[in-house]
N, C-alpha and C positions, 0 to 999 in steps of 0.2 A: 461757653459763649466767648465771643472776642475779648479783648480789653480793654476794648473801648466804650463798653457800659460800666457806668462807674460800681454798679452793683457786683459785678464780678473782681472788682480787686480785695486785696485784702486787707480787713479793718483796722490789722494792728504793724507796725512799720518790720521792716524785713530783721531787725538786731533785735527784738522783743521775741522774733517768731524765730530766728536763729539760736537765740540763748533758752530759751522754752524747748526745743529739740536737746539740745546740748545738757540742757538739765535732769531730762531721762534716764533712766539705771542703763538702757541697752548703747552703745557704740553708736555713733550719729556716723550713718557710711556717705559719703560724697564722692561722687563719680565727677570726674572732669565733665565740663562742657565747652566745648572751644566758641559755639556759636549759639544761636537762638534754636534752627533746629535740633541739631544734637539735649539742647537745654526740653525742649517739649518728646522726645524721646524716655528720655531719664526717666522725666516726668511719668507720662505713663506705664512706664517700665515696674515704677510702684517708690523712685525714689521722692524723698522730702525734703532734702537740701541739695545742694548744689556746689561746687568747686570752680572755678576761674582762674587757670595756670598762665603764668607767666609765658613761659617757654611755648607752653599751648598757641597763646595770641601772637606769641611771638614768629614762631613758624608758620601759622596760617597767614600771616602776613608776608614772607620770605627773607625774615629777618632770623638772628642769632638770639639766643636768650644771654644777653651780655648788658643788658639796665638800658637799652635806646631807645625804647617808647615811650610817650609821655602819661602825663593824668590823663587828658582830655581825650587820648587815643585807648585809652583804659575805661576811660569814661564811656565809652561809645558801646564796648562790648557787653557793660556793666547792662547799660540801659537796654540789650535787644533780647541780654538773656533773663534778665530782673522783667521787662515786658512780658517775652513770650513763655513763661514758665509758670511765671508769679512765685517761686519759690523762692526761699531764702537762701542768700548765696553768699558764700566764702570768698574775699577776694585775694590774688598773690600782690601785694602790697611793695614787692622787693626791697630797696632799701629804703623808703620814702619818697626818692626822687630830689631830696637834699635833704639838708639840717632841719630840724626843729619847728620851723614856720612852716615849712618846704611840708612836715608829713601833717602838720594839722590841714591844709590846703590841701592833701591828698585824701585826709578822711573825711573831711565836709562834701568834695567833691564826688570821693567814692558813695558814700552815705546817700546824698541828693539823688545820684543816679540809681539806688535799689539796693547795693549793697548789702548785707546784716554783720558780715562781722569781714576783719581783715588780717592780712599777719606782715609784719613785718620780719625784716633777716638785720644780722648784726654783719653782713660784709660789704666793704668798701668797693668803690666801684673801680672799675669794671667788675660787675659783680658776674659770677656764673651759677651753670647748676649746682643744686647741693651735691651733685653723687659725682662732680669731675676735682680733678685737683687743684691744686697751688691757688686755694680759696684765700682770698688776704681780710681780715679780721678787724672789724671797728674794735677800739677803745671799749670796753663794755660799759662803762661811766656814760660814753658819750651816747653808746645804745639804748643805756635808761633814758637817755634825755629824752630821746625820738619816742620810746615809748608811752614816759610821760606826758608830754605834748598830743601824743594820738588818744590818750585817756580822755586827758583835758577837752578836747575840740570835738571827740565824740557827742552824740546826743545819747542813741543807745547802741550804739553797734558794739560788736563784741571783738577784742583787742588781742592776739594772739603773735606773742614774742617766740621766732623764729632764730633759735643758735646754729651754728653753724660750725661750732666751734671743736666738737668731737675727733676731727680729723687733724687739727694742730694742736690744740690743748688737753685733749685723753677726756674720759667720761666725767672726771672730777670735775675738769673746769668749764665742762658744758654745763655742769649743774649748779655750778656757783655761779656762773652767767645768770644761769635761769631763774633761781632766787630772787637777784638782783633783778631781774624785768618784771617780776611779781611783786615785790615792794613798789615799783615804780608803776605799779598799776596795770600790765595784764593778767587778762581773766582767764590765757589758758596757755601751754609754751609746747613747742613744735621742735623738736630734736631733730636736727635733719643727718642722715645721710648715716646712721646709724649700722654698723654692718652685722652683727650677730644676734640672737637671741638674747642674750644674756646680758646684751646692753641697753638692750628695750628692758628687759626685766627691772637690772640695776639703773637705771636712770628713773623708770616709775618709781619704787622702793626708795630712792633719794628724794623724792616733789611727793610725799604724803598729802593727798587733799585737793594736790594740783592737778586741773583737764590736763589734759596731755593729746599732742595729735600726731599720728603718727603719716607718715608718707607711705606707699604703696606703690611707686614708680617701675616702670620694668627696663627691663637693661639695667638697672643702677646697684648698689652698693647693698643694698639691703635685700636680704633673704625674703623668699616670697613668703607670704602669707595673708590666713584669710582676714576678714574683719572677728570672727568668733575667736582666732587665735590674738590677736592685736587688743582685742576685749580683756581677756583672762591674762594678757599681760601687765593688766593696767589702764587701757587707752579709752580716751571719751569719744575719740574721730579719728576716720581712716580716709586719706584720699588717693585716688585712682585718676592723677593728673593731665596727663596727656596721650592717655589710654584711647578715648573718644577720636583723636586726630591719628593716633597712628594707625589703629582700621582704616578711619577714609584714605587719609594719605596712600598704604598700601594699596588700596581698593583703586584708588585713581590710575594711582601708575600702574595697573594691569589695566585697565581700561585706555587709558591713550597707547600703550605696545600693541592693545588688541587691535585699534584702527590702522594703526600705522601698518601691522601687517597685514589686514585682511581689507581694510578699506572700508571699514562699520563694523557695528556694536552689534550684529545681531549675536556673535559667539555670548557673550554678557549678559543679554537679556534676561535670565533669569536671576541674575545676580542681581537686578537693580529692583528698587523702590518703582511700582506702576507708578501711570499717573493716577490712579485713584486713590492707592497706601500716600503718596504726596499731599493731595489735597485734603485727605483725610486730617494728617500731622500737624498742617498747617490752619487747618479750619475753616478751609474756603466757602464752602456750604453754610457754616452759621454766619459770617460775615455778608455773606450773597442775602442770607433771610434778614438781617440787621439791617443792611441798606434798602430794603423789599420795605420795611416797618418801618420807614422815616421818611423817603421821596418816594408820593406816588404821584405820576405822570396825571394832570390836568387836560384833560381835552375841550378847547375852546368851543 
């Protein structure tokens, strides 16, 4: 049913239904959703939580993933994919969006809109992907701050301290970071950009006890693998970031070459979404019988 009978949301808030997945023995797998469609996709596809990348919105928008969007434009995504899913969603939190105030403002915000759980990154801005270079490194002192403060200002969302730091300070000092954002109150830490086996291994092995989330990005840094392998590594959560946008992206751009040279879409046709698998997705039909049960036309 739509979601706009209130019978159909759900009872308990999105960070109770995020940390109740996460609490599970099996690997909590999170596919990217760039948008609300792709988000009721997933959904029926059979997933339970949900992932909201940075670089994701960030490119669907035709921007860089370099820190220039704001809460409010974060906010906005939160609300269409937390709507049209109802499923509990991971947010890319990137540095806060400033100090201390700056991330409790970001997680009340994030939180309000649907959110369940967030992660922040310890790099200074101009901040970039985890898997490119010459990444520049908060103060890790000044990282517990922010994550202390995202503790604090949380209601229940779940608080996930993201290092960065593997790629200038070696595995050692990733993990002494991560210690250090664990005392300062997250509930689970996200090793980014991590290149071998063996340092997923050895980084689990150092955080006994501790969730641990791993990245799954393509093109990047990190050896493929499944979520059963990333499991038996160690790991509590896998995500699969920007996965969802580079299919469409690719998809589009053979679709506008295809007009351009033939002058229409019929070559594509079979590649696309009917309109009836559309309105199917989207739920046009239960909304049509929703509005059918609430204005009926009065004949004078």
């Amino acid at each position: 049913m739509p979601y706009l009978v209130s019978a159909d949301l759900p009872a308990t808030s999105a960070g109770s239904r995020f940390r109740a997945l996460l609490n599970r023995p099996q690997i909590l797998q999170l596919p990217g959703a760039h948008n609300g469609h792709a988000a009721i996709q997933a959904k029926n596809a059979g997933f339970e939580g949900l992932y909201l990348s940075g670089a994701a919105m960030t490119a669907s928008m035709g921007l860089p993933d370099l820190g220039v969007i704001t809460v409010d434009e974060v906010a906005f995504f939160i609300r269409q994919i937390a709507r049209a899913a109802g499923l509990p969603l991971l947010v890319d939190g990137d540095t806060g969006y400033g100090e201390a105030l700056n991330v409790m403002h970001m997680v009340r915000t994030f939180e309000e809109a649907g959110a369940g759980a967030v992660h922040l990154e310890d790099q200074l801005l101009p901040k970039k992907c985890g898997h490119l270079n010459d990444k520049k490194l908060a103060d890790a002192h000044d990282m517990a701050a922010k994550v202390a403060a995202a503790a604090r200002a949380r209601r229940d969302m779940v608080i996930i301290a993201r290092t960065d730091a593997a790629a200038s300070e070696g595995l050692d000092g990733a993990v002494a970071r991560a210690k250090l954002y664990i005392e300062a109150g997250a509930d689970a830490i996200f090793p980014e950009a991590l290149t071998s086996i063996d340092m997923f291994r050895d980084f689990a092995k150092a955080m006994p006890g501790v969730k641990l989330l791993a990245n799954m990005t393509e093109f990047g840094r990190t050896p493929y693998q499944t979520a059963a392998e990333f499991e038996a590594l160690g790991y509590a959560m896998v995500i699969w970031p920007v996965s969802s946008l580079r299919v469409a992206n690719k998809a589009q751009e053979k679709l506008y070459a295809t007009i351009l040279r033939d002058g229409g879409t019929k070559a594509m046709l079979d590649q696309m979404q009917t309109r009836q698998e559309l309105y199917d997705v989207i739920g046009l039909h239960d909304y049509e019988a929703l509005d059918a049960s609430i204005i009926k036309t009065i004949v004078p």
